[in-house]
Biotite code that builds the C-alpha atoms (Angstrom):
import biotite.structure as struc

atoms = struc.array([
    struc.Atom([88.250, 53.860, 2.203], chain_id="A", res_id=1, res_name="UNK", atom_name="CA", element="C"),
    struc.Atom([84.908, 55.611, 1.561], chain_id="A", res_id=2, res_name="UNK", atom_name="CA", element="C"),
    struc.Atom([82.820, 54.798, -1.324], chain_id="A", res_id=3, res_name="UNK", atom_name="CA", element="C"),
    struc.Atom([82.302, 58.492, -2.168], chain_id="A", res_id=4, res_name="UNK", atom_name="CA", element="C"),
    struc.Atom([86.302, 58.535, -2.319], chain_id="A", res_id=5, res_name="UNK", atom_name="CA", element="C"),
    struc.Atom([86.548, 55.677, -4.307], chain_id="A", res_id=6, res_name="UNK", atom_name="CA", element="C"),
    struc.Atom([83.672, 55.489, -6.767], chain_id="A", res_id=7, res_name="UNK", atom_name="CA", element="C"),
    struc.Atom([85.371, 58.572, -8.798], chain_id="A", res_id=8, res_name="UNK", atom_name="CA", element="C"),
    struc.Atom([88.672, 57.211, -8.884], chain_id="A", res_id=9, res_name="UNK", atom_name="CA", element="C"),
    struc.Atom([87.481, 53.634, -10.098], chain_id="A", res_id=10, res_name="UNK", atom_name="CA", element="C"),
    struc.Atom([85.009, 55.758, -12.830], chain_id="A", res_id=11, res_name="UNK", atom_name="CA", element="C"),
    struc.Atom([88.767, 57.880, -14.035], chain_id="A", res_id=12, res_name="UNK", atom_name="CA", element="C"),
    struc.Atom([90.346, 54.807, -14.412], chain_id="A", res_id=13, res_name="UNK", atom_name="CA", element="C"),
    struc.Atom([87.838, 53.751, -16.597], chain_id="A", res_id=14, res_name="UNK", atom_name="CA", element="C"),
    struc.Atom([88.051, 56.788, -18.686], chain_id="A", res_id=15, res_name="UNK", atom_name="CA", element="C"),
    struc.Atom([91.637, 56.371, -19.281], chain_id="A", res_id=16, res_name="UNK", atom_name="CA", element="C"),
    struc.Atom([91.728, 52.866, -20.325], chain_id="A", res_id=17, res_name="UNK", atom_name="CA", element="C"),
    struc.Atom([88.786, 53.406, -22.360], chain_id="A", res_id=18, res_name="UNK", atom_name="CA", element="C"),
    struc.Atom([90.364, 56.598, -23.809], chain_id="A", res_id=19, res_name="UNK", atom_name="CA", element="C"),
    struc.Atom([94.106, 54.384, -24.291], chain_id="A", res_id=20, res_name="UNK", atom_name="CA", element="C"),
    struc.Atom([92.135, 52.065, -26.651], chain_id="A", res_id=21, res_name="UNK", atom_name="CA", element="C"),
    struc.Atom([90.067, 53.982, -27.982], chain_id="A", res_id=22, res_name="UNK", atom_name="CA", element="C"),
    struc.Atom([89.713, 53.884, -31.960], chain_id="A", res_id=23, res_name="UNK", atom_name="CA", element="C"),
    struc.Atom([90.571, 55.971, -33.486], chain_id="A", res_id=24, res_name="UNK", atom_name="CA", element="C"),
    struc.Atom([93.139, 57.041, -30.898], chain_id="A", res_id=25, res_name="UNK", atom_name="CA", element="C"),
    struc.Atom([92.539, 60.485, -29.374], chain_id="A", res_id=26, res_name="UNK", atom_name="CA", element="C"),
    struc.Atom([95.638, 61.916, -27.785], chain_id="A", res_id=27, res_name="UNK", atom_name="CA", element="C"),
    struc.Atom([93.614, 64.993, -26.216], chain_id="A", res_id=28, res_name="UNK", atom_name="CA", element="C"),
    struc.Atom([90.624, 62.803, -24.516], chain_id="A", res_id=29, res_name="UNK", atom_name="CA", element="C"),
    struc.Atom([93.489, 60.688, -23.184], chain_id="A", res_id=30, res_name="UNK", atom_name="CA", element="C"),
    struc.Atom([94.986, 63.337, -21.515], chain_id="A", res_id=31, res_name="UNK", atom_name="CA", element="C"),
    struc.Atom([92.454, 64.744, -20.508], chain_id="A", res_id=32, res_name="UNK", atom_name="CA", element="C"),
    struc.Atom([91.190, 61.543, -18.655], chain_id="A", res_id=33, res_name="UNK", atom_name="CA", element="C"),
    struc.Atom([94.505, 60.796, -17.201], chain_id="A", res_id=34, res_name="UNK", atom_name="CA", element="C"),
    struc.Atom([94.024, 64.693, -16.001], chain_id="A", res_id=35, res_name="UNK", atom_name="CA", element="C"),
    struc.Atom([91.035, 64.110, -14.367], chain_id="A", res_id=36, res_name="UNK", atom_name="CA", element="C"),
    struc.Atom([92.555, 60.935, -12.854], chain_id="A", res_id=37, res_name="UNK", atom_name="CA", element="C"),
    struc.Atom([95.192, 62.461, -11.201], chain_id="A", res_id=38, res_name="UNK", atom_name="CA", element="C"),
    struc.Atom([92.908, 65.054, -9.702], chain_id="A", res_id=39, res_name="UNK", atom_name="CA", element="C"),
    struc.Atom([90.529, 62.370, -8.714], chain_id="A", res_id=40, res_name="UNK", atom_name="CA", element="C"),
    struc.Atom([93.617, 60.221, -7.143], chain_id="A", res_id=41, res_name="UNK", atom_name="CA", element="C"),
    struc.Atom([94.485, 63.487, -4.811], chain_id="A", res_id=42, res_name="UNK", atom_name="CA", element="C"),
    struc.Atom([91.374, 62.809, -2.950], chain_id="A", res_id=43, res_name="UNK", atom_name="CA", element="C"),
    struc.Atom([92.595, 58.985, -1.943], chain_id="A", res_id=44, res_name="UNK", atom_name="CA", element="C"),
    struc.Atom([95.831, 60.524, 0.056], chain_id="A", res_id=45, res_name="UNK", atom_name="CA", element="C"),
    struc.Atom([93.542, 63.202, 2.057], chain_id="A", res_id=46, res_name="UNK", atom_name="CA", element="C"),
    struc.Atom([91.669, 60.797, 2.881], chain_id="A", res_id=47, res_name="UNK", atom_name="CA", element="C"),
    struc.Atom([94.289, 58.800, 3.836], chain_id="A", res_id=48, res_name="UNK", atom_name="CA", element="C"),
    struc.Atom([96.287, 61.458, 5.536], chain_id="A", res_id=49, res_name="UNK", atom_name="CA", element="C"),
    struc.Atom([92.567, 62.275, 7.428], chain_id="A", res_id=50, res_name="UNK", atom_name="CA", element="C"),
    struc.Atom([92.440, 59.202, 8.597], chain_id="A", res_id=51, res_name="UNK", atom_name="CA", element="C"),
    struc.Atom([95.924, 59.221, 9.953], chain_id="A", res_id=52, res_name="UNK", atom_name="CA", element="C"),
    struc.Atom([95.701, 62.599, 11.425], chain_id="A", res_id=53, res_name="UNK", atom_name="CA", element="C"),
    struc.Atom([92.685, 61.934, 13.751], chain_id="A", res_id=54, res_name="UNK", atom_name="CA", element="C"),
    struc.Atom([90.257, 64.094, 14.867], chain_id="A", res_id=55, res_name="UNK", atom_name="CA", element="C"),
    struc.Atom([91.575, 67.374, 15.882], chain_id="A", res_id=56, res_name="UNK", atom_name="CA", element="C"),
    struc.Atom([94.311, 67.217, 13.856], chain_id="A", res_id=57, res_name="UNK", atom_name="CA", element="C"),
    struc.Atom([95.091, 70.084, 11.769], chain_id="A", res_id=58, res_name="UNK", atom_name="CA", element="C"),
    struc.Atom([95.558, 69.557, 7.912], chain_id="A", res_id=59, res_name="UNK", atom_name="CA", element="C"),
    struc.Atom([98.787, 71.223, 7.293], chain_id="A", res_id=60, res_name="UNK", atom_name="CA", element="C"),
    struc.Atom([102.365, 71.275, 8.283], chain_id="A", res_id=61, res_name="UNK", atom_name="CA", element="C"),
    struc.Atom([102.884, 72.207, 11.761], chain_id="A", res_id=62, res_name="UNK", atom_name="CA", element="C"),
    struc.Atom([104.159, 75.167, 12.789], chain_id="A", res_id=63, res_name="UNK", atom_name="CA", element="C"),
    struc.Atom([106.626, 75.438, 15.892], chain_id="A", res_id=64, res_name="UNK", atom_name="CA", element="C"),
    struc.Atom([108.401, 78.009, 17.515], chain_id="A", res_id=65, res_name="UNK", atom_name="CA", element="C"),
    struc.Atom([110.617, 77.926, 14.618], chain_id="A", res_id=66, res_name="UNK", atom_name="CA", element="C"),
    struc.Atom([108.100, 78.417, 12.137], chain_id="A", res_id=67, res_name="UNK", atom_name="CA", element="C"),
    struc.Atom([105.920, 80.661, 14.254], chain_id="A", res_id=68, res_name="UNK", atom_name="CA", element="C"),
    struc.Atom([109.406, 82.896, 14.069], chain_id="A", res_id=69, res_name="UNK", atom_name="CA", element="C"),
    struc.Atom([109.648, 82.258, 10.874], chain_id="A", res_id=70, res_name="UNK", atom_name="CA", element="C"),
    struc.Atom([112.668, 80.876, 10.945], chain_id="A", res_id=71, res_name="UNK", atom_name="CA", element="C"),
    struc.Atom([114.112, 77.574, 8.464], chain_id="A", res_id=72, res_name="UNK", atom_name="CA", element="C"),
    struc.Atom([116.673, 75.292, 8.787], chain_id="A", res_id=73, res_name="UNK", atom_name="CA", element="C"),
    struc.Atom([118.367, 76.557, 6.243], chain_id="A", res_id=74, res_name="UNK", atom_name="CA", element="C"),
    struc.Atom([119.621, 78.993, 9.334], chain_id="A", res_id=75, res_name="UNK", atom_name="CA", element="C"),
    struc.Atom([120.620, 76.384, 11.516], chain_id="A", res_id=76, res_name="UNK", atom_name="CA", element="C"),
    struc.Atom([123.329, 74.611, 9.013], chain_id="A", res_id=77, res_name="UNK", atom_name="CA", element="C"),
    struc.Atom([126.958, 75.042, 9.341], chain_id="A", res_id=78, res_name="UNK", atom_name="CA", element="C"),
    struc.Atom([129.145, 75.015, 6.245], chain_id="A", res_id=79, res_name="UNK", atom_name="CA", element="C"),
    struc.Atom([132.608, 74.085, 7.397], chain_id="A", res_id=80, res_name="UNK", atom_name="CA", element="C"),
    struc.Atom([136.102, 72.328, 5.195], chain_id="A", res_id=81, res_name="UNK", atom_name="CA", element="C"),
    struc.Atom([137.646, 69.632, 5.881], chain_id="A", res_id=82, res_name="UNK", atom_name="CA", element="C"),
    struc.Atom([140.383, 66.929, 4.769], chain_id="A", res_id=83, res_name="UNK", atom_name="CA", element="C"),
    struc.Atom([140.442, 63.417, 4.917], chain_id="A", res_id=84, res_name="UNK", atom_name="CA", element="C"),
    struc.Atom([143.173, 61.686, 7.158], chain_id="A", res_id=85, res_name="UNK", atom_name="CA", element="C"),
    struc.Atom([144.943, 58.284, 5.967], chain_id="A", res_id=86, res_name="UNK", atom_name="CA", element="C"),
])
């Protein structure tokens, strides 16, 4: 992993532990840090999933036939009763 992806996650983590022991405790700063941590943590799994994906890879869900016809597969389930035999 980058440094430009990791220096900001390392410096939110630092806010919220400073912010958890902070005295006298501030409930708002620590939510705001923890926030701002989870924001900054978003950018480790796209970078992860970018890596993964290789180049040329496109950054969403695919689309098939299915979704280019919009349909689900919600359409393609079959409700149906049965018993249980002894």
């Amino acid at each position: 992993m980058s440094d430009a992806v990791k220096k900001p996650v390392e410096a939110a983590i630092e806010r919220v532990k400073k912010a958890s022991t902070a005295e006298p405790f501030d409930r708002a700063e620590l939510e705001k840090a923890t926030k701002e941590l989870e924001e900054t943590a978003q950018k480790i799994g796209e970078a992860m999933y970018g890596q993964q994906a290789g180049p040329g890879a496109s950054a969403g869900p695919e689309t098939g036939a299915a979704g280019a016809e919009g349909k689900t597969n919600d359409e393609e389930f079959v409700d149906a009763d049965y018993t249980v035999k002894e």
